[in-house]
N, C-alpha and C positions, 0 to 999 in steps of 0.2 A: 494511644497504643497502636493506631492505624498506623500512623507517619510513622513509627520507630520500627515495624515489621517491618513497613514498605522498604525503610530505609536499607535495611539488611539484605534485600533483595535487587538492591540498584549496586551494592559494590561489594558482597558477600560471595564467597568462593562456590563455586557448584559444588553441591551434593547427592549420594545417593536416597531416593525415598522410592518405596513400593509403590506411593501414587503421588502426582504433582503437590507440589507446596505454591498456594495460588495467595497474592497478597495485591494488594491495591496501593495508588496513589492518584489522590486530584490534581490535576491538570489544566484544566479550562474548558470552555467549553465547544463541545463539539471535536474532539481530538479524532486526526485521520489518520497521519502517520507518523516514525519513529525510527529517528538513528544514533547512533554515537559519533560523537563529530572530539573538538578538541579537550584537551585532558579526561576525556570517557566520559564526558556528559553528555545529557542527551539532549535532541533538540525534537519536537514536537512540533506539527504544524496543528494548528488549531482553525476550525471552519469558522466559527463562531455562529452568527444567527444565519439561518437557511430560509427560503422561497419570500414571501411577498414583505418580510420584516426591513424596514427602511435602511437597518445598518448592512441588510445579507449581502452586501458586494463592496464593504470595504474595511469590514470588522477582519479579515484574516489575520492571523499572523505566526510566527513559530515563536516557543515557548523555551524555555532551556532549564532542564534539570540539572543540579551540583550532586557533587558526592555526597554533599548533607541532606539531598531530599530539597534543596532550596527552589521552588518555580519561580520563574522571573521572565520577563520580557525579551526576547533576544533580537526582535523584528516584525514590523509591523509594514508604516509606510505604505499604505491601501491595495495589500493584497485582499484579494476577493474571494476564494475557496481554495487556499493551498491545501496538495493533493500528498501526491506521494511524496519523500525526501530520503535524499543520500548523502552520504559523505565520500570526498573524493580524496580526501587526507590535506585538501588544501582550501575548498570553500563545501558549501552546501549548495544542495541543486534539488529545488522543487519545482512542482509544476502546478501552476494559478491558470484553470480554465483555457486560455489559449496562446499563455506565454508559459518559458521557462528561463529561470532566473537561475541566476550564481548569487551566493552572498557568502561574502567573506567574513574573517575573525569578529572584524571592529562592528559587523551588523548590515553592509555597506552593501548591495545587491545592484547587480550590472544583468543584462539581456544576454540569455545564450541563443535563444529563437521565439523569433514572434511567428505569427499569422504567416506575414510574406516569404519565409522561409521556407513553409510548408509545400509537399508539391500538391498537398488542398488544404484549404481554409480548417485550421482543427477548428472540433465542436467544443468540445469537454475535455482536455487531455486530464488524465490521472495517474496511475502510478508512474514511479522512477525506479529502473535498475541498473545500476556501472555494466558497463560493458567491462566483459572480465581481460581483456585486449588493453583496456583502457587507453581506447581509444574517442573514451566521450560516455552519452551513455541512452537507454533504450526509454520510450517512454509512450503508454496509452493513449489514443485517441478513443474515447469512451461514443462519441458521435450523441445524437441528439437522445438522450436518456429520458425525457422527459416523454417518448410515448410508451416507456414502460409503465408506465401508473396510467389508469382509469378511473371510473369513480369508487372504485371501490380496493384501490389502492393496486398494489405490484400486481398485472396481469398474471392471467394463467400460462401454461408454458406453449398451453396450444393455441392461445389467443390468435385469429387471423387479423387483428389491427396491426402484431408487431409481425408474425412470423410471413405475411403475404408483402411484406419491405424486403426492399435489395437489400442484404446482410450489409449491416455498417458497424465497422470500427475496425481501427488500425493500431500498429505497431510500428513506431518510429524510429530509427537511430539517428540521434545528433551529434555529430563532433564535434570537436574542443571547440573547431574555427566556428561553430554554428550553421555547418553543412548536415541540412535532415534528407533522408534518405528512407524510403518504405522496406520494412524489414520483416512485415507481415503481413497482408492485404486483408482487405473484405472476406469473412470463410464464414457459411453458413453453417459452422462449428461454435463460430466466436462474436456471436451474437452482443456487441456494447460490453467490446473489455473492460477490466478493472487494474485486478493487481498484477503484475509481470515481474519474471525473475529470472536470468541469466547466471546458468549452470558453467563451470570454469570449462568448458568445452564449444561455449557457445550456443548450447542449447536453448530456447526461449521456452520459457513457460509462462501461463497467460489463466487466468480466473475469465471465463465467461458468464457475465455479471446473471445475463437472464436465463440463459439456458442451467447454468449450473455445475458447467462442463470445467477440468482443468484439461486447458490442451499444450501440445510440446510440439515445437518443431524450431529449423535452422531458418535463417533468415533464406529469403528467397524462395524455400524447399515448404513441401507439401506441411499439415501440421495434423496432428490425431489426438483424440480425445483419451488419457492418462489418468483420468477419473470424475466421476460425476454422480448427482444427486445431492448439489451444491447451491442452489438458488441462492441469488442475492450473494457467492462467490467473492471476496474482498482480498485480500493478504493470499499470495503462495508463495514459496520455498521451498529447496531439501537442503538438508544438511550433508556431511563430506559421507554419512553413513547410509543414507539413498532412503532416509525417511521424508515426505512431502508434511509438511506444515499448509493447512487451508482453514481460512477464516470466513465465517457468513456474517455479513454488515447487517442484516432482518434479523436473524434468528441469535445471531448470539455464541451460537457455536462456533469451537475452536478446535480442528481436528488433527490428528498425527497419522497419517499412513505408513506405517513400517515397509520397509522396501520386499519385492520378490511377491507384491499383490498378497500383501494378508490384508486382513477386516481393520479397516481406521479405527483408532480409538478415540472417544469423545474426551478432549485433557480438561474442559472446561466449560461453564456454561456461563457467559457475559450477558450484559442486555445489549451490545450492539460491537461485536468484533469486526473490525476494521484490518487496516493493511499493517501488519506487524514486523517485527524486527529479532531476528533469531543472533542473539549475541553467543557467540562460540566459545567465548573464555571462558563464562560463564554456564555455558551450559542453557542458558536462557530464555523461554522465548517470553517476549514483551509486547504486550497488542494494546494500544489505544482501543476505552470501550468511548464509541461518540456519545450514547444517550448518556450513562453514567459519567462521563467527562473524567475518566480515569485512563491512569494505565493500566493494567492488568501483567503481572509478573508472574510467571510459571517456569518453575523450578523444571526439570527435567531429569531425566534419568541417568545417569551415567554412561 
């Protein structure tokens, strides 16, 4: 009965409900991100095993959802942590630690930018968003993440091991040719970004993964905090109606900000929401949960 709801909610028409209709599907495991690519299936990257597990750097891979609910394989080929992914109506473009790849229909994945590209060495790059110009597209340098945890897991907010560090992480733009270019700098606002999302204006928006913060600005230009009390921060978005979508990869929570600054509403509560995908046709939003190795579908309101 799982798979036949889920099913209903991967190619069933949006409707109205007084509160979210929230439904599941298994995936694999460890699922980060989620797009719709060709004939409206999805494609899933999947992390697979994480930290000191012998396969944790070559088990990656993206997953591909059918209209019937079908998972299956769609690429593999020793990617190591794929991050975020998009569709550009012609390949997919995710980002694997300190490369980003194209892979096309047949599965078949070519280099959009490595290391040397960068005008510094990335650490962790993470999510993906089209530049709405399309002109290529924008993508996280998460930087060394690894001194956000101690021994006793995700530091405090006021830890002096991380916050007495030069603010690291970046925002990249790469173009078609594989010309990357900084489009966001180091801001002790954006403390080791995550997920990013370019507003058809140009606007950048950016999850700061430890601080908690969503912050907004143009490339180039200054950038201000849009909202916070987001720790562990993963998935943003608004939709054409100026509501913000933010997801927390710790906590699980999946939040909807209504525009004009009302109070978020909590749509959902996951054991590990990730970087999500707000499908429009349907009304949709879809969040890979990683611990449950799901996706997570929620109906939306009209």
């Amino acid at each position: 009965m799982l798979f036949r709801l889920s099913l209903i909610w991967i190619i069933g028409p949006a409707c109205a409900f007084a509160a979210p209709q929230v439904h599941t599907l298994d995936v694999g495991k460890n699922p980060e991100s989620v797009t719709r690519g060709w004939n409206g299936d999805l494609f899933v990257t999947i992390m697979g095993e994480r930290g000191d597990h012998p396969d944790a750097d070559t088990d990656g891979a993206i997953h591909r959802v059918d209209a019937a609910g079908h998972v299956s394989l769609f690429h593999r080929s020793d990617l190591q942590e794929p991050k975020g992914i998009v569709f550009t109506g012609e390949a997919l473009v995710t980002a694997d630690k300190t490369h980003v790849w194209r892979i096309d229909l047949n599965g078949k994945r070519s280099l959009l930018a490595g290391p040397e590209q960068f005008p510094a060495p990335p650490v962790y790059l993470n999510d993906v968003a089209l530049d709405p110009a399309q002109r290529g597209v924008y993508v996280t340098d998460m930087n060394n993440a690894g001194q956000l945890f101690g021994p006793n897991g995700f530091r405090e907010i006021d830890d002096p091991v991380v916050l007495d560090q030069e603010p690291r992480g970046r925002v990249y733009h790469i173009a078609w040719d594989g010309t990357v270019t900084l489009a966001i700098g180091d801001s002790p606002l954006m403390f080791h970004p995550n997920g990013t999302w370019v507003e058809p204006d140009g606007r950048i928006l950016v999850a700061s993964f430890f601080l908690g913060h969503v912050v907004a600005g143009y490339p180039g230009g200054e950038i201000k905090v849009i909202a916070t009390g987001h720790r562990s921060a993963d998935g943003v978005e608004t939709d054409a109606a100026g509501n913000l979508y933010v997801t927390e990869v710790f906590t699980g929570k999946i939040w909807q900000y209504p525009p004009n600054g009302r109070v978020p509403l909590l749509l959902h509560q996951a054991q590990s929401a990730a970087d999500h995908y707000l499908d429009r046709e349907r009304n949709l939003l879809i969040v890979p949960d990683s611990k449950a190795g799901q996706l997570v579908f929620i109906q939306l309101d009209e």
